[in-house]
C-alpha positions, 0 to 999 in steps of 0.5 A, a space after each residue: 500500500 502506497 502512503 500518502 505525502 501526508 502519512 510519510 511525513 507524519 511518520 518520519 516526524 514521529 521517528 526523528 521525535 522519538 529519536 531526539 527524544 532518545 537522545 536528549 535523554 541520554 545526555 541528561 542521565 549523563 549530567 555531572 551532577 554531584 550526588 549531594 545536588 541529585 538528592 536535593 532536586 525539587 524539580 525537573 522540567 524544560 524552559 518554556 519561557 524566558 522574559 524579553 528582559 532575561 529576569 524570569 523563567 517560564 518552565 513547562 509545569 508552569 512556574 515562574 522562577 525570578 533569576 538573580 541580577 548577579 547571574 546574568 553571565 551565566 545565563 545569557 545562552 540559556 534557550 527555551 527548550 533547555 532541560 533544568 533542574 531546580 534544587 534547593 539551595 543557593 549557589 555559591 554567591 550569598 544572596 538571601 533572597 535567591 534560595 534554589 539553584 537552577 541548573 541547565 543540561 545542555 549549558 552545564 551551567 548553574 544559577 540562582 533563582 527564586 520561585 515567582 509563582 508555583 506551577 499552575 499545570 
C-alpha cells in the first residue's frame, strides 16, 4: 500500500521525535551532577519561557522562577527548550533572597533563582 505525502511525513516526524527524544535523554542521565545536588532536586522540567528582559523563567509545569541580577553571565545562552533542574539551595554567591539553584543540561551551567509563582499545570 502506497502512503500518502501526508502519512510519510507524519511518520518520519514521529521517528526523528522519538529519536531526539532518545537522545536528549541520554545526555541528561549523563549530567555531572554531584550526588549531594541529585538528592536535593525539587524539580525537573524544560524552559518554556524566558522574559524579553532575561529576569524570569517560564518552565513547562508552569512556574515562574525570578533569576538573580548577579547571574546574568551565566545565563545569557540559556534557550527555551533547555532541560533544568531546580534544587534547593543557593549557589555559591550569598544572596538571601535567591534560595534554589537552577541548573541547565545542555549549558552545564548553574544559577540562582527564586520561585515567582508555583506551577499552575
Amino acid at each position: 500500500m502506497m502512503k500518502t505525502k501526508r502519512q510519510f511525513l507524519a511518520t518520519t516526524i514521529a521517528s526523528l521525535c522519538a529519536l531526539t527524544t532518545k537522545t536528549h535523554a541520554k545526555e541528561v542521565d549523563d549530567a555531572n551532577l554531584p550526588e549531594s545536588m541529585k538528592k536535593e532536586i525539587v524539580l525537573r522540567a524544560l524552559i518554556e519561557t524566558i522574559s524579553l528582559s532575561r529576569e524570569t523563567v517560564v518552565l513547562s509545569d508552569g512556574s515562574v522562577w525570578e533569576v538573580d541580577p548577579m547571574c546574568s553571565v551565566a545565563f545569557v545562552m540559556w534557550m527555551e527548550m533547555d532541560e533544568v533542574a531546580v534544587i534547593a539551595g543557593r549557589t555559591k554567591h550569598p544572596s538571601l533572597l535567591y534560595k534554589f539553584t537552577m541548573v541547565n543540561f545542555r549549558q552545564n551551567r548553574a544559577i540562582s533563582v527564586r520561585c515567582v509563582r508555583l506551577a499552575t499545570r
